[in-house]
C-alpha positions in Angstrom: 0.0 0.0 0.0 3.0 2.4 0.8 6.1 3.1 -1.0 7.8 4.8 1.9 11.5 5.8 1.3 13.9 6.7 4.2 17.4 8.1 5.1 19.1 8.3 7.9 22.5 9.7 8.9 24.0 11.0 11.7 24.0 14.9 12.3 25.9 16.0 14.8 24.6 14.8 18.2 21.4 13.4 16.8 20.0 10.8 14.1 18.8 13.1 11.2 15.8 11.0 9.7 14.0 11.9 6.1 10.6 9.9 4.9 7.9 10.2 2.4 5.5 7.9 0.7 3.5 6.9 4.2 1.5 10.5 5.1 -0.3 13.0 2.7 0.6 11.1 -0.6 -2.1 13.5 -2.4 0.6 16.4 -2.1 2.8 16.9 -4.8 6.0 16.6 -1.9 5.5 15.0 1.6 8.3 14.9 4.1 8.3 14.0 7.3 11.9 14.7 8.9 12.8 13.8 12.3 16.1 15.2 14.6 16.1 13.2 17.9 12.7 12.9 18.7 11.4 16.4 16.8 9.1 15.8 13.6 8.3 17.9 11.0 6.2 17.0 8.3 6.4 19.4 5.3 3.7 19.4 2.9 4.0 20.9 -0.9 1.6 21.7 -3.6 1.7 23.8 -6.8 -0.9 24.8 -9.4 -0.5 23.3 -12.3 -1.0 26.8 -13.9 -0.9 30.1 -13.4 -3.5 32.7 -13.1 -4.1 34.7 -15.8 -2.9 38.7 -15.8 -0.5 37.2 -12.2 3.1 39.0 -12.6 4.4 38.2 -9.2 5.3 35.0 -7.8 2.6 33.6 -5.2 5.0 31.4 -2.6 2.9 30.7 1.0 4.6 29.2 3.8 2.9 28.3 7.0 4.8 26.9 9.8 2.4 25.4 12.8 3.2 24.4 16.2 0.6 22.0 17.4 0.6 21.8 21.1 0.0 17.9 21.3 3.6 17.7 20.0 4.9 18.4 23.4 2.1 16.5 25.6 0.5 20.1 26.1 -3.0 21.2 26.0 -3.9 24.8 24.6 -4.4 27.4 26.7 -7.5 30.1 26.6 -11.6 28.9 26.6 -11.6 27.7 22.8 -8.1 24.7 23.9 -7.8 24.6 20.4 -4.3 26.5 17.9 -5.9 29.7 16.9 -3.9 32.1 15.3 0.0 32.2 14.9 2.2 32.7 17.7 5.1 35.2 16.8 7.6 32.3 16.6 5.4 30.4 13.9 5.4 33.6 12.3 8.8 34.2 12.3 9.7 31.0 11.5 7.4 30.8 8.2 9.1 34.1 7.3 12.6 32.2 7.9 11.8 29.0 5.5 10.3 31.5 2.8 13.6 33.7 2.5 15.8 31.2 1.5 13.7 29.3 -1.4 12.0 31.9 -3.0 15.0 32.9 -4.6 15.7 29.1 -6.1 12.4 28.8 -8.4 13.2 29.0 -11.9 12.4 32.6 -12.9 9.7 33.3 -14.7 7.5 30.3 -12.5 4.4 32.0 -11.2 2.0 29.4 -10.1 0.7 29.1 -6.9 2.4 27.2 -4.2 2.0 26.4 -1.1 4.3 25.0 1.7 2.5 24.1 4.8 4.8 22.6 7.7 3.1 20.9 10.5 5.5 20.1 14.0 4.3 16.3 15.4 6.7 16.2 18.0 9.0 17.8 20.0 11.2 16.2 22.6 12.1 19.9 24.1 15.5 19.1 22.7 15.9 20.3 19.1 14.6 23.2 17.6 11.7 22.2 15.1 12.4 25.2 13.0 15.0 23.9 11.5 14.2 20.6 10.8 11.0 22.4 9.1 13.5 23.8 6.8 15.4 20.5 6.2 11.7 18.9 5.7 10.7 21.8 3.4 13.6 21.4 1.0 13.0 17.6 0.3 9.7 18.0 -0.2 10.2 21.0 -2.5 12.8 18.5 -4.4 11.1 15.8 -4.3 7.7 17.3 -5.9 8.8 18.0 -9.3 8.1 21.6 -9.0 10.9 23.7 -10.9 12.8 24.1 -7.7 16.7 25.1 -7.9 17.2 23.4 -4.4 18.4 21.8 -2.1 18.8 23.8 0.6 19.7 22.9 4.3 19.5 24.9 7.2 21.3 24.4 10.9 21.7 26.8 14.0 25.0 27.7 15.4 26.0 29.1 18.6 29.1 30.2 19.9 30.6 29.5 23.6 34.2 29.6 25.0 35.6 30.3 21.3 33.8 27.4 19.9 31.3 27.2 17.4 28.1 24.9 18.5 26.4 23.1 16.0 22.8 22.7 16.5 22.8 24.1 20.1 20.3 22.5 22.6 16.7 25.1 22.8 17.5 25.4 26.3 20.7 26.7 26.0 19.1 29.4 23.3 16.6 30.1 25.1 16.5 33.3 26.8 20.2 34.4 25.6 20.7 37.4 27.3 20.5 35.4 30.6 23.6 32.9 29.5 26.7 35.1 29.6 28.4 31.7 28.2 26.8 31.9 25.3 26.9 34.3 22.9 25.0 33.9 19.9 22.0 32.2 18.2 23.1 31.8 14.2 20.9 30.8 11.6 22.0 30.1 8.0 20.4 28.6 5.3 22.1 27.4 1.9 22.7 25.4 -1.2 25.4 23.4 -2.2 27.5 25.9 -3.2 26.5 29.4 -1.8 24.6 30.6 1.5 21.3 31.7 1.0 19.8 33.3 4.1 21.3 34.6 7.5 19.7 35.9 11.0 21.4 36.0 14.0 20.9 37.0 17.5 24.6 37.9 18.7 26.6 39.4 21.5 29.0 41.5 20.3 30.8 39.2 18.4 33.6 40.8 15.4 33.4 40.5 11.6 35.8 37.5 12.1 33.9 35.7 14.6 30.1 36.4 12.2 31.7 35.2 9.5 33.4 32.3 10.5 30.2 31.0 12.2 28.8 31.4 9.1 31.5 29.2 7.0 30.8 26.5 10.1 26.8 26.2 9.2 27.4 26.4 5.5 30.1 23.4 5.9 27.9 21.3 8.1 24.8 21.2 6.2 26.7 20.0 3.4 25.9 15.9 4.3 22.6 17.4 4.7 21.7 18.3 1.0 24.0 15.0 0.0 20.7 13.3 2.1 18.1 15.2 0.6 19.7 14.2 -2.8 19.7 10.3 -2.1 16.0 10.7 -0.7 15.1 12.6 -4.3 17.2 9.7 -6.3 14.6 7.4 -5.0 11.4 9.2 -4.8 11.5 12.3 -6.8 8.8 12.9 -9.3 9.3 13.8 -12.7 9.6 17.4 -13.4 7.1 19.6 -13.7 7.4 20.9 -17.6 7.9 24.6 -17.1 9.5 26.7 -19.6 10.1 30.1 -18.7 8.2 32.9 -20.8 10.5 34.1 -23.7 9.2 38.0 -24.1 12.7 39.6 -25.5 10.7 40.9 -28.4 8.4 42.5 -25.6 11.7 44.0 -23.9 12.9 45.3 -27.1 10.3 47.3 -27.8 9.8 48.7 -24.3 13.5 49.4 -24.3 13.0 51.6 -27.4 10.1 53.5 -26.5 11.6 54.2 -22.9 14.3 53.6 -22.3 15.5 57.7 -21.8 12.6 58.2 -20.2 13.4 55.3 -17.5 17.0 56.7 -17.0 16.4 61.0 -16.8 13.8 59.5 -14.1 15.9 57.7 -12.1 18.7 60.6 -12.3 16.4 62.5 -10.0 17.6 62.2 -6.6 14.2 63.3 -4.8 12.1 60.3 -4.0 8.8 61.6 -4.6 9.6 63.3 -7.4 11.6 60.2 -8.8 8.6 58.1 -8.1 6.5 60.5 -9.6 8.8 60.4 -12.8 9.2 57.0 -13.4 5.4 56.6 -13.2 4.9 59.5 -16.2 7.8 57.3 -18.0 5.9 54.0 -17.9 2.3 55.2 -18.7 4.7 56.7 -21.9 5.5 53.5 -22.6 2.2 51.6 -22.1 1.2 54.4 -24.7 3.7 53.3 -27.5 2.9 49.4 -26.9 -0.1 47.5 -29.0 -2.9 46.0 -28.1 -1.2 42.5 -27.9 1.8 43.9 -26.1 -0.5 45.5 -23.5 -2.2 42.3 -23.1 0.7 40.0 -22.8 0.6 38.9 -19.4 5.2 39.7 -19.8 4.8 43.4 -19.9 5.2 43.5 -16.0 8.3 41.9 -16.1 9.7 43.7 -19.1 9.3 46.7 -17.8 10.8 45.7 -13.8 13.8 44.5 -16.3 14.5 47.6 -18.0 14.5 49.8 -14.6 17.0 47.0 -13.2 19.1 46.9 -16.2 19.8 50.8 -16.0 20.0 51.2 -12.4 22.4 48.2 -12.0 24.3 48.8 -14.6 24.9 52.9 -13.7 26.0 51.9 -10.4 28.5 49.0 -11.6 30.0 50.8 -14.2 30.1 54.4 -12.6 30.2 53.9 -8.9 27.3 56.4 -8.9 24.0 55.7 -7.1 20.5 57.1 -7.6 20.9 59.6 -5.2 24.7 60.9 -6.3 26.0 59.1 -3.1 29.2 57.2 -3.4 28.9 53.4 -3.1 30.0 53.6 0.9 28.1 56.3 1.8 25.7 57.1 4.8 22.9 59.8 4.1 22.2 62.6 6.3 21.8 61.8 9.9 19.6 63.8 12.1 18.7 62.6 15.7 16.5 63.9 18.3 15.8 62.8 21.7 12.9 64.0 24.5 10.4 64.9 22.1 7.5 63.8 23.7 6.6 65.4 27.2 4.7 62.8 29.3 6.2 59.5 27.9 9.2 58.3 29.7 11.4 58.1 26.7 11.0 59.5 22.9 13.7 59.5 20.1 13.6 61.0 16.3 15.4 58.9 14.1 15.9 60.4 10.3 18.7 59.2 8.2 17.7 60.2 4.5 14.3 59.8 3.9 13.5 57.1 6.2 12.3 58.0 9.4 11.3 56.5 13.0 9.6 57.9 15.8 10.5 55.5 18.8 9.1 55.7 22.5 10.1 53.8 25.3 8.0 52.7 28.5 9.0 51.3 31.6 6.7 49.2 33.7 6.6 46.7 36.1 7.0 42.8 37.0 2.9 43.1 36.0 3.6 44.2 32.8 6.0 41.3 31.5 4.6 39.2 28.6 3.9 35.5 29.3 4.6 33.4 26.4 3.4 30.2 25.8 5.7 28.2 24.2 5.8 24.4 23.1 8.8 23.7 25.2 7.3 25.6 28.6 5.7 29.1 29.5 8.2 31.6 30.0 8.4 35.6 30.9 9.8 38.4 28.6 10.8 42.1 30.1 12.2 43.9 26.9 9.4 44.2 24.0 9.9 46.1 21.0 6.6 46.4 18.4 7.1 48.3 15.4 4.4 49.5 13.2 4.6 50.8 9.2 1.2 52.5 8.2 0.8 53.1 4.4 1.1 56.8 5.0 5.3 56.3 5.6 5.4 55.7 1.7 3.0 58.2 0.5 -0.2 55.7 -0.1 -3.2 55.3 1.0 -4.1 51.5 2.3 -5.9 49.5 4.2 -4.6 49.6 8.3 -4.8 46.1 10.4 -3.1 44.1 13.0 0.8 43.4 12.5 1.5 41.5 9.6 4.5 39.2 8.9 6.5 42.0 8.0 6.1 44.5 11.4 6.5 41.3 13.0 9.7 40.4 11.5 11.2 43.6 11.3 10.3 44.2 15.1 11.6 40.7 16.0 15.3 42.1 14.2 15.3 45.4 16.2 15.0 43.0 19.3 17.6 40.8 18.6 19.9 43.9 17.5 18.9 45.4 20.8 18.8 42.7 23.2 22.9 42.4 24.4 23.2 45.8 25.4 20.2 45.9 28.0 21.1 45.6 31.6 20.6 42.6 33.5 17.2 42.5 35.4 18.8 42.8 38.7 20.0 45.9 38.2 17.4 47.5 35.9 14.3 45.7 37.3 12.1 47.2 34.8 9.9 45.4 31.6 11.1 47.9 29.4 9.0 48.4 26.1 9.6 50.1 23.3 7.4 51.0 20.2 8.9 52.3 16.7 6.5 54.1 14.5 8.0 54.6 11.4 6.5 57.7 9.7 8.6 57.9 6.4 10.0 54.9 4.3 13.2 54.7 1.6 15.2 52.2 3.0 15.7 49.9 5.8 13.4 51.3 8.9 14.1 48.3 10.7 17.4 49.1 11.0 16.3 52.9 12.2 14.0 51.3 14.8 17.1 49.7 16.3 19.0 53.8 16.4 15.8 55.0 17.3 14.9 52.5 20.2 19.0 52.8 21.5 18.4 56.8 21.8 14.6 56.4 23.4 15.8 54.0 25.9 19.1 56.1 26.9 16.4 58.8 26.9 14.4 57.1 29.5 17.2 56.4 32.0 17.6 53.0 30.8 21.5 52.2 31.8 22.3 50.3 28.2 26.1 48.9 28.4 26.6 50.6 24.8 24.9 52.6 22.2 23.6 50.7 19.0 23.4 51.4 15.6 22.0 49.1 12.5 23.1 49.8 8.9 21.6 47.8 5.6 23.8 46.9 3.2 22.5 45.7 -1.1 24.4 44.3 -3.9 24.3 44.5 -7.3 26.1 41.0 -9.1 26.2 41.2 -12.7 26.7 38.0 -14.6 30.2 38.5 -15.6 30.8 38.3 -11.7 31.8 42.5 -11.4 29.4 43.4 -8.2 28.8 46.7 -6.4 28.3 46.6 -2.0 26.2 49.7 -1.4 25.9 50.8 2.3 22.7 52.1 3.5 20.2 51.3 0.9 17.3 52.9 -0.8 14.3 51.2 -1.7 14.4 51.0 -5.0 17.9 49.5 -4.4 16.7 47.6 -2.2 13.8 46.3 -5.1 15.8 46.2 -7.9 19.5 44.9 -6.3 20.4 41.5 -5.3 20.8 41.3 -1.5 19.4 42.7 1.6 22.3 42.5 4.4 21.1 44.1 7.4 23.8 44.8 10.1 23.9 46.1 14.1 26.0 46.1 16.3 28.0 48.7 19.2 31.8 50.2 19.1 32.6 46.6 20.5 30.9 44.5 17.8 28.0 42.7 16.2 24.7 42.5 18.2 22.3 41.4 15.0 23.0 40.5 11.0 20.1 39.5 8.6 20.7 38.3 5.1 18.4 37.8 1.9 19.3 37.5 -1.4 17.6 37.2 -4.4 20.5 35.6 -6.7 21.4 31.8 -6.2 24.0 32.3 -3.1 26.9 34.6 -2.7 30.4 34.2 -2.3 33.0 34.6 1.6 34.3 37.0 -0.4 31.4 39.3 -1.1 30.1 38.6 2.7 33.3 39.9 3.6 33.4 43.0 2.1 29.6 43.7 3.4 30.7 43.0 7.2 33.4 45.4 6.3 32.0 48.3 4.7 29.2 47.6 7.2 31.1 48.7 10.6 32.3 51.9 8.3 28.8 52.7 8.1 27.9 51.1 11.3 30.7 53.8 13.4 29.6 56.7 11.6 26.0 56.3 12.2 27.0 55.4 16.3 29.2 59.2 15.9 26.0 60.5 14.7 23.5 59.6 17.4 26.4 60.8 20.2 26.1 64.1 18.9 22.3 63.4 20.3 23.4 62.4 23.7 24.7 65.3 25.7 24.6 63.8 28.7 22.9 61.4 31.3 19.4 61.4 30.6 17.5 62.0 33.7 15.1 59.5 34.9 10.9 60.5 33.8 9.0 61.8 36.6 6.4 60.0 35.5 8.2 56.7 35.1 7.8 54.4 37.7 10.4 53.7 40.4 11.2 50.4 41.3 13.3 49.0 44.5 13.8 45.7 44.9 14.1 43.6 48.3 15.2 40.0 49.1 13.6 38.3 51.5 13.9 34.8 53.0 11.7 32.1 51.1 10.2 30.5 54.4 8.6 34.3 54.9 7.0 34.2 51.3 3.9 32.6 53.0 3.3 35.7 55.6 4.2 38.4 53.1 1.2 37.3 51.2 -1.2 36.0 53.9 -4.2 33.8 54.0 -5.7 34.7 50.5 -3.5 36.9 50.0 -5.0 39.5 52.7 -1.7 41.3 54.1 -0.1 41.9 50.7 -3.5 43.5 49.7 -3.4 45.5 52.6 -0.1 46.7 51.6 -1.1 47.8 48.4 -3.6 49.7 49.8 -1.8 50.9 52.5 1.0 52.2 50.5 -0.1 53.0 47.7 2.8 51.1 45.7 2.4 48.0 43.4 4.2 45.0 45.3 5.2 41.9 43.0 6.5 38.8 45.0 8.3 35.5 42.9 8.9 32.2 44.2 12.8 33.2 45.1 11.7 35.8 47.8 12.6 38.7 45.4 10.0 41.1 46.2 9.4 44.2 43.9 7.7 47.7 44.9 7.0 50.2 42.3 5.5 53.6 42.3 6.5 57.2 41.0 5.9 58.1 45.0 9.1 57.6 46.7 6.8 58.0 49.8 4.6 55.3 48.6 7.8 52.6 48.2 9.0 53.7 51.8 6.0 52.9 53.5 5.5 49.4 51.4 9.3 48.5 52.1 8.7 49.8 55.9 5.6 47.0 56.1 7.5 44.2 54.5 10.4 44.7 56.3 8.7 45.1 59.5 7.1 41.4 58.6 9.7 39.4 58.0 12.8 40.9 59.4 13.7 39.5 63.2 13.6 42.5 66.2 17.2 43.0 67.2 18.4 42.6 71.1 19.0 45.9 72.4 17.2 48.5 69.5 15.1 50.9 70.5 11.4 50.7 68.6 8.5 53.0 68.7 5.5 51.1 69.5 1.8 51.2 70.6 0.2 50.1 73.9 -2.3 47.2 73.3 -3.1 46.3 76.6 -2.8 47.4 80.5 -2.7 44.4 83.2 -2.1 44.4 86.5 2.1 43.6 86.0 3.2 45.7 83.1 1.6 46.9 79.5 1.8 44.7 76.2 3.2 46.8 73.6 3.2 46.1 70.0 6.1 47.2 68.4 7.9 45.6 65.6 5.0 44.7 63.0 2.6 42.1 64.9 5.4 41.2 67.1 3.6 42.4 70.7 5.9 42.1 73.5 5.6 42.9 77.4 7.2 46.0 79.3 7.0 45.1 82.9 5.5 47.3 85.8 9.4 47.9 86.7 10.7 48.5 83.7 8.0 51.5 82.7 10.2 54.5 84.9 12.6 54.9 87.2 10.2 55.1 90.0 8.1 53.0 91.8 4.7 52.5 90.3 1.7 51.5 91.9 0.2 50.4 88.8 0.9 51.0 84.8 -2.0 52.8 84.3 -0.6 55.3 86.6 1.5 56.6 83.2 0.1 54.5 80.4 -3.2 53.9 78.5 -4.5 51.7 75.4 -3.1 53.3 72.3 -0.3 55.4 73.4 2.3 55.3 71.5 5.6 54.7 73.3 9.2 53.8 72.9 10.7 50.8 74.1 14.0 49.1 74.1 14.8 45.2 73.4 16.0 43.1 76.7 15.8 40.0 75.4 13.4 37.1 75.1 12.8 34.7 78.2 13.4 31.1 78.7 10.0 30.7 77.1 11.1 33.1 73.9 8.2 35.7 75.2 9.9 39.4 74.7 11.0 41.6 77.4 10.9 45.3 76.6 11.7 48.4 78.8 10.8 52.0 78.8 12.4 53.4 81.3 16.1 53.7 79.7 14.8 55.5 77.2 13.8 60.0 76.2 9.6 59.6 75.5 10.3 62.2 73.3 13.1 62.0 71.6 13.2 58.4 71.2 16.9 58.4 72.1 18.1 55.8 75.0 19.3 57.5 77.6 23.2 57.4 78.8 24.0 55.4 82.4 25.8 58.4 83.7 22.3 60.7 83.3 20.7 57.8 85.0 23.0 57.5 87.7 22.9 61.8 88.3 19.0 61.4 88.2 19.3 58.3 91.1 20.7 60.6 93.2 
């Protein structure tokens, strides 16, 4: 009934297992692939043609955790997968990058990749085997696929690159000083394709060597997918690309002047505005059958490539006059906004960011629910891109797979410099609203959110600054690296090499390219060119900081206690009355975790005193021989109970009230006075013994032996 092929080798640490021919044999590529005990299975299907009038190329990739592959129920009222978690996002965004480049050109039929996680032994990542699983089935389908890839994760401890590290030791990097970086790379046989990377200031050297490690040890990897494809491929798909050079010709000479004096302009708007007059020119020379042949898209998207390319190859010379290495101008601008605790303008160019910062307590950390266990995240940075930041008018929703992966980079770029939680024992959030667009605004989120958190008193270890890097590869191998990137360089060029990092290194690097793989060579120049860029954007934003920002009045302050974690239980109380009373009390937010570490916020320093006072006064032990002020409870016939050190009551005895003789307390004392006593000691039975008498009423102050020997006598 099955034809079921398998291949096995070892990867690593773990058994690397690929199959097809048992589940979903209706697909035009199944894969199941299996690292320890995580499965993938990775489904493929393609139309069989393409849409009539379609001039783009419509690739979908879903990537879907299902909780049952860890022995988890969903959480919420529905217990059912709704929709996707920002890793499934993420990780659908990180399997598309690296194989939409590898269809043949020209192929736009529908297809669809949809990757479904079966298990997950909490050991092995599944979004890499996803990848692995994606790229057989791709192979293996007969779609016109110029795979395979292979994708693995390095990381990078004690000067040693680890391959395929374990998810605990990635998870929650910033907390492992050991380990300094979470490296993805994704690539063919010959070339990588794809990068991203969450680092800790790691050099040029160090990026790019981790990189030569992944692309040398997924190498047995694609030999696997190979075998597996020997066996089980299906015949190719007969695609031919379109042949339209007769089209080109003839848009090349009704436009092509019109295409170039457009593209001289260095204004965007008006460039935009020109190269728009210049097509509807060209639509207005073309026939009816030219303006009907479905190749008139892509003629004309070859024509602008072919002069912009080729202008900045041969002359050095950009769109926008720059020089192939050069940054455009930098403005920066910090404490714009008056009641947020943290604002910073970002404008390099025509791209601009508006990026706030907020600081807010242990309550405001985000739980995530994850397949390997819930955990908590205190830095959040959400970035937003409204239609208006390109001059169009669109529909607005929730974050799509673009703010979400652009956000997700600014993180990564942002997370080594942030101070430890001990220290800084804020959830620190920070929201980038980009309000223009030419040209990498990720990489201004990541400026704009290392000047808005300086700006809010948030003690980074070192500024940050992101640059993106293109290329333009011709086919007689000359190329072009052009630092910080336009859009329409960006559109029409080859690569997208986003880099960030401090004076001390690199913090975050994201590649895509659009060519089939790029050479150490070409990387190397990029890293290079990139610090150049990377240094004089960091000199820029100084000139921003002119000194220590000082800390928003209407920020909240936050001061941490320890306290034992057998006293946990009475901080809390029965139901959790006494913290509650706090709270109320004091005024001040009070979060308590299971290691005694006990949190009080509030902009009132008042309000923290008087919470700290209460807590303190609860589980701290009274000292032998400290005076405390305390309050009479109750009068009997020997001596007065006073309670004085939280609800620690204790008894001053008829003798110990004054220096005199006393014929009964309530000669001197009543219910509710307040009074200061000192500490004796505790009896044999550990019942407190307190004294008045040794000490000023008034001032509070004990009294020296040689004023109570002068009043004796």
């Amino acid at each position: 009934m099955f034809n079921t092929v398998t291949k096995t080798m070892q990867w690593g640490e773990e058994t690397l297992t690929l199959e097809t021919g048992k589940v979903a044999r209706q697909a035009d590529g199944s894969v199941i692939a299996t690292l320890g005990e995580t499965s993938v299975m990775a489904n493929v299907t393609f139309a069989k043609k393409p849409k009539p009038g379609q001039d783009f190329f419509p690739l979908t990739v879903h990537y879907q955790e299902k909780y049952y592959a860890a022995g988890k129920v969903p959480g919420g009222f529905f217990k059912r997968e709704a929709r996707p978690t920002e890793k499934e996002t993420l990780t659908a965004r990180l399997i598309d990058r690296p194989i939409r480049p590898l269809f043949v050109p020209g192929f736009k039929h529908e297809v669809l990749v949809m990757c479904t996680v079966l298990s997950h032994d909490l050991v092995n990542d599944p979004d890499m085997v996803a990848m692995i699983a994606t790229s057989a089935a791709l192979t293996i389908s007969g779609a016109p696929f110029m795979g395979p890839i292979a994708a693995c994760r390095v990381g990078y401890a004690d000067g040693d690159y680890i391959l395929n590290p374990e998810v605990e030791d990635m998870d929650q990097l910033r907390n492992n000083p050991e380990q300094r970086l979470d490296l993805v790379v994704a690539g063919t046989k010959d070339a990588v394709m794809m990068v991203e990377s969450e680092a800790y200031e790691l050099t040029e050297e160090e990026m790019l060597g981790a990189v030569t490690f992944a692309h040398e040890q997924i190498q047995p990897v694609i030999d696997l997918i190979i075998d597996l494809a020997e066996e089980s491929a299906k015949e190719p798909f007969d695609f031919q690309p379109p042949d339209y050079t007769e089209l080109y010709e003839a848009v090349k000479a009704a436009g092509e002047d019109k295409i170039r004096a457009a593209y001289a302009i260095s204004d965007k708007q008006e460039r935009t505005t020109a190269v728009a007059d210049a097509k509807a020119a060209i639509m207005e020379a073309m026939t009816e059958e030219q303006l009907e042949d479905p190749n008139l898209g892509s003629a004309l998207k070859k024509l602008e490539a072919s002069i912009l390319r080729g202008d900045v190859v041969k002359t050095g010379k950009r769109i926008d006059g720059r020089a192939l290495d050069e940054v455009r101008d930098i403005v920066c601008e910090t404490g714009l906004l008056p009641r947020t605790h943290g604002s910073a303008l970002f404008t390099r160019g025509e791209t601009q960011g508006l990026v706030v910062t907020t600081l807010g307590t242990g309550d405001d950390e985000q739980i995530i629910d994850a397949l390997h266990g819930n955990y908590r995240s205190n830095f959040l940075l959400h970035y937003n891109f409204p239609p208006y930041t390109v001059g169009e008018a669109g529909r607005v929703g929730p974050p799509g797979r673009r703010e979400i992966g652009h956000g997700k980079l600014a993180w990564r770029a942002l997370q080594a410099v942030l101070p430890a939680a001990t220290d800084f024992p804020y959830t620190i959030r920070v929201v980038s609203e980009i309000t223009e667009s030419n040209g990498s605004s990720s990489m201004a989120s990541v400026c704009g959110g290392s000047l808005s958190m300086m700006d809010a008193g948030v003690p980074l270890k070192s500024a940050v600054a992101g640059v993106a890097m293109g290329l333009i590869l011709e086919e007689d191998g000359s190329y072009a690296v052009l630092t910080d990137i336009l859009g329409d360089e960006d559109h029409l060029g080859d690569m997208d090499f986003k880099v960030a990092g401090t004076e001390n290194g690199i913090t975050s690097l994201q590649m895509d390219i659009k060519v089939a793989g790029i050479t150490p060579e070409i990387m190397k120049k990029a890293l290079a060119q990139a610090k150049e860029g990377r240094m004089h954007i960091l000199g820029e934003m100084n000139k921003a900081l002119t000194g220590a920002a000082e800390f928003s009045v209407h920020a909240p302050r936050i001061e941490t206690m320890q306290i034992p974690t057998d006293k946990i239980r009475e901080v809390i109380g029965s139901g959790g009355k006494v913290i509650r009373e706090i709270v109320e009390v004091s005024g001040a937010k009070v979060d308590i975790n299971d290691e005694g570490i006990i949190k009080i916020a509030s902009p009132n320093g008042e309000a923290i005193k008087t919470a700290y006072d209460m807590i303190h006064s609860i589980v701290a032990e009274p000292e032998e021989g400290q005076v405390y002020k305390g309050k009479v409870v109750k009068i009997v016939d020997f001596g007065a109970f006073v309670n004085f050190f939280g609800k620690r009551d204790g008894l001053v005895h008829v003798s110990q009230i004054e220096n005199r003789r006393l014929n009964h307390p309530s000669d001197v004392l009543k219910e509710g006075q307040e009074v200061y006593v000192k500490l004796l000691g505790f009896d044999d039975r550990g019942k407190v013994r307190l004294a008045m008498k040794m000490v000023d009423q008034e001032t509070g102050e004990e009294t020296a032996p040689e004023a109570k020997k002068e009043d004796a006598e």
